[in-house]
C-alpha positions in Angstrom: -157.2 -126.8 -125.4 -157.2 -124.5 -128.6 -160.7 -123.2 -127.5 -159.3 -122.7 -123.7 -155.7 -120.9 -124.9 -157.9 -118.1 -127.3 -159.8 -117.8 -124.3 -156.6 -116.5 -122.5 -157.2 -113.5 -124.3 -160.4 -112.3 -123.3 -159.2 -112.3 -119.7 -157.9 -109.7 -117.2 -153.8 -109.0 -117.1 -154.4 -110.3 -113.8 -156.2 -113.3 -114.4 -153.7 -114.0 -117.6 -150.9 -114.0 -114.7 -152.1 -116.5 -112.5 -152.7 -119.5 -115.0 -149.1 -118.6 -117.3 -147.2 -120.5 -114.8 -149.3 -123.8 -115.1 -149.5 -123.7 -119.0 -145.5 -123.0 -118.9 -145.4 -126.1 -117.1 -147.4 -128.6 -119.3 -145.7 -127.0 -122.5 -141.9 -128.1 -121.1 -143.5 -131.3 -119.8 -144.7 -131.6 -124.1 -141.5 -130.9 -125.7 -139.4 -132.5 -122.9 -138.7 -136.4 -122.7 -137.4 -136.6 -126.6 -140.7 -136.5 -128.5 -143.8 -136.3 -128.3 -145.0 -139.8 -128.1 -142.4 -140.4 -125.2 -145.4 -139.0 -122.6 -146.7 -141.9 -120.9 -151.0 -142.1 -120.2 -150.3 -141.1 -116.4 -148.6 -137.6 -117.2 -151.4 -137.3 -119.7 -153.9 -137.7 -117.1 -151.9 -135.5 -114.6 -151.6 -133.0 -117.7 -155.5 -133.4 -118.6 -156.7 -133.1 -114.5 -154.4 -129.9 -114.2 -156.2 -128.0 -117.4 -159.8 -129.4 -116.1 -158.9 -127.7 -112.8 -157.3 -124.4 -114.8 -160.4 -124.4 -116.9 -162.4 -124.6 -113.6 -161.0 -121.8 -112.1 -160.8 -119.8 -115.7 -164.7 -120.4 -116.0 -165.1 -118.9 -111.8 -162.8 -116.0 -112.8 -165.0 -115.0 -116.0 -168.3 -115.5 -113.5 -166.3 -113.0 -110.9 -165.4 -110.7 -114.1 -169.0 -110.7 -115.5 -170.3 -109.9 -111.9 -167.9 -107.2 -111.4 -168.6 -105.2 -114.9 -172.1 -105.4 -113.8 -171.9 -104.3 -110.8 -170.1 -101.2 -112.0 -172.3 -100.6 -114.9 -174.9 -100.3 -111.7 -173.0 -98.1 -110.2 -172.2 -96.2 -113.0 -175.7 -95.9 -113.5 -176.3 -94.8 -110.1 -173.8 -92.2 -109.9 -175.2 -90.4 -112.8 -179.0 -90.8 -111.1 -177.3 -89.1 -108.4 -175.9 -86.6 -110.5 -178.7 -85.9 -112.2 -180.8 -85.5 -108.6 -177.7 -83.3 -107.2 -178.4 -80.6 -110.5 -182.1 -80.8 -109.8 -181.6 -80.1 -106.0 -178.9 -77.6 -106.9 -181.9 -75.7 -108.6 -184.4 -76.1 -106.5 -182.5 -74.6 -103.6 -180.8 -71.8 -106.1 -184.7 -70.8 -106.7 -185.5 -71.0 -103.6 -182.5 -69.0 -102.1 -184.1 -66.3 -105.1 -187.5 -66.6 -103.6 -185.9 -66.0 -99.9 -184.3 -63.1 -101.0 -187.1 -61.8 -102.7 -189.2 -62.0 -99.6 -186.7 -60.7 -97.4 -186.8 -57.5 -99.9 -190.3 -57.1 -99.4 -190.1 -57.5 -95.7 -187.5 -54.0 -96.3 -190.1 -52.2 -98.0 -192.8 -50.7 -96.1 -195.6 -48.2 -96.8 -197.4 -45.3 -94.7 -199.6 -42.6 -95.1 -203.0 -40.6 -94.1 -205.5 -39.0 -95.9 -208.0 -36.6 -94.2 -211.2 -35.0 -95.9 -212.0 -31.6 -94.4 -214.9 -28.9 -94.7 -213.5 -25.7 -93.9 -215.1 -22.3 -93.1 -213.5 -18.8 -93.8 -214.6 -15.5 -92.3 -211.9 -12.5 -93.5 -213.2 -9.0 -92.4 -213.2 -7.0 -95.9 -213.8 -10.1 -97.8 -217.0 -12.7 -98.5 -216.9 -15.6 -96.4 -216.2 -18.6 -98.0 -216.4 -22.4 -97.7 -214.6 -25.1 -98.8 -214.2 -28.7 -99.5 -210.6 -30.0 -99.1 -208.9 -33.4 -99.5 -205.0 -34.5 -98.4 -203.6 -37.3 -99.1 -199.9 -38.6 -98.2 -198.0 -42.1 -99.2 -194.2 -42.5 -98.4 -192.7 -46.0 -99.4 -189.4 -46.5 -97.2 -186.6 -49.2 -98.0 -184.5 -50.5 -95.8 -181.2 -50.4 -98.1 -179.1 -52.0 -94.4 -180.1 -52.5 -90.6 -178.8 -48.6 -90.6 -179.6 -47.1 -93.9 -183.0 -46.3 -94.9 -184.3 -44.6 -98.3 -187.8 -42.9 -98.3 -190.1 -41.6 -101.6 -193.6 -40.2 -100.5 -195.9 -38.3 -102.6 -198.3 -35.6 -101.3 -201.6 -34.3 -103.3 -202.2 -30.1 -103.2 -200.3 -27.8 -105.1 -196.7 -26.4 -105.2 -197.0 -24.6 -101.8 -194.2 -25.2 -99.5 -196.3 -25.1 -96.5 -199.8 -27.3 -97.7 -200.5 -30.4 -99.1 -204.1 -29.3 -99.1 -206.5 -29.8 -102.4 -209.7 -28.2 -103.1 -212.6 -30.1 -104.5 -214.1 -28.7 -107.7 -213.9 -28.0 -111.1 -216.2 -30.4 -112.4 -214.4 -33.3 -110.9 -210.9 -32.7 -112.4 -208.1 -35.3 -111.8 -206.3 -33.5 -108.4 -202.5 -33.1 -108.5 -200.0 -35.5 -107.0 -196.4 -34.5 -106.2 -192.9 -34.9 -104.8 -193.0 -34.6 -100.9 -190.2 -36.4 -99.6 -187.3 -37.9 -101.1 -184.2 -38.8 -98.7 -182.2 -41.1 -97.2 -181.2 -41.4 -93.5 -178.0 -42.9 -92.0 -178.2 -44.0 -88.4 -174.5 -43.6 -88.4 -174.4 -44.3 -84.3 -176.8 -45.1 -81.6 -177.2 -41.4 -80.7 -176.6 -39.7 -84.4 -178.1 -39.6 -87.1 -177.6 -38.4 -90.7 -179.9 -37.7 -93.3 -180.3 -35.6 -96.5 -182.7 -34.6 -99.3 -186.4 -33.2 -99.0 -187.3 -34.5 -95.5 -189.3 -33.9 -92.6 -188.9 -31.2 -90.5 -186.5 -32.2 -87.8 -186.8 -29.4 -85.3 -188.8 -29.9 -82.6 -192.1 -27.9 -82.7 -192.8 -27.1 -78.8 -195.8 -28.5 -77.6 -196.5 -29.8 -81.1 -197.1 -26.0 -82.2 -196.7 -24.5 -85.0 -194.6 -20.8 -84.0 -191.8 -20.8 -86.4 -192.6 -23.9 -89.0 -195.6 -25.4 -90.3 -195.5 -29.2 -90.0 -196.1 -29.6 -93.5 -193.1 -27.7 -94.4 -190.2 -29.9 -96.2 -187.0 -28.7 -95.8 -184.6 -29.6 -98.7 -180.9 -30.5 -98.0 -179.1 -31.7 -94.7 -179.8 -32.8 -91.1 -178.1 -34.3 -88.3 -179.4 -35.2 -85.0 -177.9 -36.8 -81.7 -180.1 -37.7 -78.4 -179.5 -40.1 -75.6 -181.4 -40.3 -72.6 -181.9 -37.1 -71.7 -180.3 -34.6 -74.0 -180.8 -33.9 -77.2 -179.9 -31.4 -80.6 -181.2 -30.5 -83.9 -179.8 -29.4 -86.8 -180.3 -28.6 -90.4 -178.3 -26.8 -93.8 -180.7 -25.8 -96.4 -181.5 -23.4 -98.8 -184.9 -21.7 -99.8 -183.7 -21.6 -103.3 -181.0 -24.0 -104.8 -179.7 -22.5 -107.7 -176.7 -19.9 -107.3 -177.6 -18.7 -110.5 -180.5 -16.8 -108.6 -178.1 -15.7 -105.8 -179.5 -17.7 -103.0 -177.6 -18.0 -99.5 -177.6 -21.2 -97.2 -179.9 -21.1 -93.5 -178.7 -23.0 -91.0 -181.1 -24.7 -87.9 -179.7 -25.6 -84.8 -181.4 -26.8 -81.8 -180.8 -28.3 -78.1 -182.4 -29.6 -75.3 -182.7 -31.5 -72.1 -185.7 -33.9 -71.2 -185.7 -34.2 -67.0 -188.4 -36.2 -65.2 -188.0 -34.5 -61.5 -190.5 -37.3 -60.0 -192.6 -40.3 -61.9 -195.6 -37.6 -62.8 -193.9 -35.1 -63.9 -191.8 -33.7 -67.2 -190.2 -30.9 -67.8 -188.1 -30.0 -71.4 -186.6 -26.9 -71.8 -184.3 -25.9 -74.5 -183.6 -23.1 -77.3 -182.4 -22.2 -81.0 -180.4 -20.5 -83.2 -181.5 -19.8 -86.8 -180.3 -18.0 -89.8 -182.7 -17.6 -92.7 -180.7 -15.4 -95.9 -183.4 -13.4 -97.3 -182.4 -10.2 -97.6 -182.1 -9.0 -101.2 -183.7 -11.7 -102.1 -187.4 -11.6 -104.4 -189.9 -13.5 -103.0 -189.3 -17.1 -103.1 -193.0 -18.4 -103.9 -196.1 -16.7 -105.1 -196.8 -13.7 -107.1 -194.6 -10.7 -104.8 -195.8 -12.5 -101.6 -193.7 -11.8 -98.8 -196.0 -13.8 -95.9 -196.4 -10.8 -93.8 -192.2 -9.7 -93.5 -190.9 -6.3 -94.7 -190.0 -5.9 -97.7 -189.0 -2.6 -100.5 -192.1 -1.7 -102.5 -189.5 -0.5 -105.2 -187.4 -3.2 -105.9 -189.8 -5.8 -104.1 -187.0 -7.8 -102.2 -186.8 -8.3 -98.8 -185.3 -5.8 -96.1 -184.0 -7.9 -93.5 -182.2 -11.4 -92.9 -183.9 -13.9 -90.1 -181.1 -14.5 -87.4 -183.7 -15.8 -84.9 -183.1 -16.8 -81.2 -185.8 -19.4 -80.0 -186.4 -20.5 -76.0 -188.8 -23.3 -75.2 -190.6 -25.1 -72.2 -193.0 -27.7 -71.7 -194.4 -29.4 -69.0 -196.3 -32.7 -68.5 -198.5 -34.4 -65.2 -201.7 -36.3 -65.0 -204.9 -34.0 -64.0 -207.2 -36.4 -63.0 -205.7 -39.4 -64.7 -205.8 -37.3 -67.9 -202.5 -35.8 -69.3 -201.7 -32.4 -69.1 -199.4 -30.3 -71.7 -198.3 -26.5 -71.1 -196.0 -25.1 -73.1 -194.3 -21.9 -74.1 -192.3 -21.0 -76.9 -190.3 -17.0 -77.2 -188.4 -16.4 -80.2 -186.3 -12.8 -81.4 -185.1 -11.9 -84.9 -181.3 -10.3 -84.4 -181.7 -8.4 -87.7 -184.7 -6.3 -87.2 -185.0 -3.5 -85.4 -188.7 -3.2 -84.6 -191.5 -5.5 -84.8 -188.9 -8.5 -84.5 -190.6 -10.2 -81.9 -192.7 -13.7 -81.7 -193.9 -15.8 -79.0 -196.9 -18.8 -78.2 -198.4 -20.5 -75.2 -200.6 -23.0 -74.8 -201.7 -26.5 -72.9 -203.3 -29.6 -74.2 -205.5 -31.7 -71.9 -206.2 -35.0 -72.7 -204.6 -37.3 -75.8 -205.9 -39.8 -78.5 -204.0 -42.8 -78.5 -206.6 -45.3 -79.0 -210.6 -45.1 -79.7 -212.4 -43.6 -77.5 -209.6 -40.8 -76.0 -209.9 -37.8 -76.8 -208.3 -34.2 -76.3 -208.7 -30.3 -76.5 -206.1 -27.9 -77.0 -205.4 -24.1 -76.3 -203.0 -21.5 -76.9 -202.6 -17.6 -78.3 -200.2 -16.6 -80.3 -198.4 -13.5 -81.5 -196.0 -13.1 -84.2 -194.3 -9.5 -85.6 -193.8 -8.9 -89.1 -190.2 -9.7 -88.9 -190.2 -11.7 -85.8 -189.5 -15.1 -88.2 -189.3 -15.8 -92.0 -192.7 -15.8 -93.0 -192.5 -18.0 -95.8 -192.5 -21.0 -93.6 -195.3 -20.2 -90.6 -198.1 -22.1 -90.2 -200.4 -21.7 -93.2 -203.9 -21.9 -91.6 -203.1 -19.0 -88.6 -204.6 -16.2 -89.3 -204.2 -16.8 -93.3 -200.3 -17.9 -93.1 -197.2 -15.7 -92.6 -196.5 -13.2 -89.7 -198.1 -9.8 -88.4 -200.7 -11.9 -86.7 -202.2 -12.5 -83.5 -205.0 -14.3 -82.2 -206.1 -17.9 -80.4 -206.1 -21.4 -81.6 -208.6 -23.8 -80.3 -208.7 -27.8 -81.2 -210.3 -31.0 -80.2 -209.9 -34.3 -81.1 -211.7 -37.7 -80.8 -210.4 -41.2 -81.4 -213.1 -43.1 -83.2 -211.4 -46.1 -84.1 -207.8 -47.1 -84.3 -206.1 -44.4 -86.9 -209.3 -43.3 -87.2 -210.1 -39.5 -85.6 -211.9 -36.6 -85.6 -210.5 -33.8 -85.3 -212.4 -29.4 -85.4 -209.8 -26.5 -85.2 -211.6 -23.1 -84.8 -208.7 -20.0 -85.1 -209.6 -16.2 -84.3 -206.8 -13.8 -85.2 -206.1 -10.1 -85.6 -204.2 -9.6 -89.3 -202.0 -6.6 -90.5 -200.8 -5.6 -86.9 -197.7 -3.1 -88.3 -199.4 -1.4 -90.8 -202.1 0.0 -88.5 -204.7 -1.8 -90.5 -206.2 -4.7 -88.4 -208.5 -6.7 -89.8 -210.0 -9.8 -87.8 -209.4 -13.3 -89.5 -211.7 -16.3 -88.3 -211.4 -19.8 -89.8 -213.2 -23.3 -88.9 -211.9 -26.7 -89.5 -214.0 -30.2 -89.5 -211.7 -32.9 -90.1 -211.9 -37.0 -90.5 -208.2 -38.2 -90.2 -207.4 -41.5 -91.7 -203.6 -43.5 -91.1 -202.2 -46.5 -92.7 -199.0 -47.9 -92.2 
């Protein structure tokens, strides 16, 4: 009974309350009746039975107990398993919410170029013909910083020239320069507008895809802004040709507008004009050695005479000519601030266009641009040696090889040095291989 009672204390506070009734019990029954040898032998065996069955039901608690302890040792064990499996999983889908982000970075950031190889033939009255071999090569990587926002960085081989990313081969195989072409960012800030800023493409439209005013590879540095919906559409720009006020530069401003019609399924018409002031006046030259691209200028204080305040109208019109397309175009532009020679114009027509291998196309059109007619700097840089005070025709041709694959021959014959009297013919051949990735 000894061994049972020191038992009692190994037991559950429940446990210990169920069985302290019955031992309460047997201890009055004990001291009751006088003494203890006043029990008689069937109390005894009433008293023995009831601690057999107490001891019976002690030893099926303690089994319960046991089974209980390890069942939540098992589950202790299992909850820290669990635990365990929750921090690897946590991991596992923390790296791979890294490697998803990563990839959906990469999926932002795409790349685009070209790079065309050219032989080119020069024939300037007064001077010795000349050939040359010529390289360019573009990259532009562009980031998608939101659904709206894009970032582009693109490098250009050639030299510092505003207007040509051309290189010439030589030199005993030199290393080629490689330089800053483009670096802006461009805010789709509605459906219809559109903002961007930095050294970007040029944003207004070049009629017919000619050159009159800008050379393509011209990269204007500061602000546009552009709005279209379905037919309508304007250009814009703030920039200057020099960005320091220490050298007393003056903003230009670009503006442009137009309307797209389609009078019948075969047929396009867009017609629109310009406005654009170009500060020069006072002004050194703002590249090259005293260069002035053709405009008027004092051979004194070598600075330009005249501002560019220049008026632009602009046409062109598409069909199908025997299920080929057709392009004319026209293009008329007046400087405000000259009073002669202040006068520009281009027309033209492309038949044909390469969209995929095997297309091909030939273009047309003659040119004429007065000294001061446009800011020379920025002209086309092959026609009739660059700048203005030049006439003459431009003929091209293209063929599509392969896709972004062409080739492409560009034969110009232009009259030079118009205002002064002096004209001199120009002649210049092209043979191009033009290569596009993206």
């Amino acid at each position: 009974m000894r061994v049972k009672l020191m038992r009692m204390k190994q037991i559950p506070k429940q446990v210990a309350k169920l069985i302290a009734k019955p031992i309460a019990v047997m201890a009055m029954l004990v001291i009751s009746s006088g003494s203890m040898a006043a029990v008689n032998e069937q109390q005894f065996q009433q008293l023995l039975e009831q601690m057999n069955k107490m001891n019976s039901r002690l030893d099926k608690l303690e089994q319960e107990n046991a089974s209980l302890k390890q069942t939540n040792s098992e589950l202790r064990q299992t909850n820290t398993v669990a635990i365990e499996q929750s921090s690897q999983m946590e991991e596992k889908l923390t790296g791979v919410d890294q490697r998803v982000e990563a990839v959906s970075w990469a999926e932002r950031i795409r790349w685009k170029g070209d790079f065309r190889p050219r032989y080119e033939y020069i024939d300037a009255e007064g001077r010795e013909t000349r050939n040359r071999n010529r390289i360019r090569a573009r990259a532009e990587i562009i980031a998608e910083i939101s659904p709206q926002l894009i970032v582009g960085i693109g490098l250009a081989s050639g030299s510092e020239s505003p207007v040509s990313t051309n290189q010439t081969l030589g030199a005993g195989g030199t290393t080629k320069n490689l330089s800053m072409d483009l670096a802006y960012f461009d805010w789709q800030a509605t459906d219809k507008l559109a903002v961007g800023a930095g050294k970007f493409k040029n944003p207004i439209n070049r009629t017919g895809g000619h050159a009159l005013m800008m050379d393509s590879d011209w990269r204007p540095e500061g602000i546009n802004m552009r709005w279209e919906n379905s037919k309508l559409f304007v250009n814009s720009m703030f920039n200057y040709f020099e960005g320091d006020s220490n050298r007393g530069t003056k903003p230009s401003y670009f503006v442009q507008a137009g309307i797209n019609l389609q009078p019948t399924d075969a047929l396009r018409l867009k017609i629109g004009g310009g406005y654009s002031v170009m500060a020069a006046s006072g002004n050194s030259s703002f590249f090259g050695d005293d260069d002035f691209f053709g405009n008027s200028f004092n051979p004194l204080t070598l600075r330009y005479r005249y501002d560019y305040n220049v008026f632009q109208g602009f046409a062109e019109l598409g069909f199908s000519l025997f299920e080929l397309p057709v392009l004319i175009f026209a293009d008329i532009i007046h400087n405000s601030e000259a009073p002669i020679n202040n006068d520009g114009y281009a027309v033209g027509f492309r038949l044909g266009k390469i969209n995929k291998p095997g297309e091909w196309d030939v273009r047309l059109a003659y040119q004429d641009l007065e000294a001061d007619s446009t800011f020379g700097l920025i002209t086309d840089s092959d026609f009739g040696g660059g700048g203005t005070d030049v006439r003459g025709y431009i003929f091209r041709g293209g063929y599509g090889i392969v896709k972004n694959w062409s080739a492409n021959m560009t034969y110009i014959h232009s009259q030079n040095s118009l205002a002064a009297g002096d004209i001199k013919d120009f002649r210049r051949l092209h043979l191009d291989l033009n290569f596009k990735f993206k």
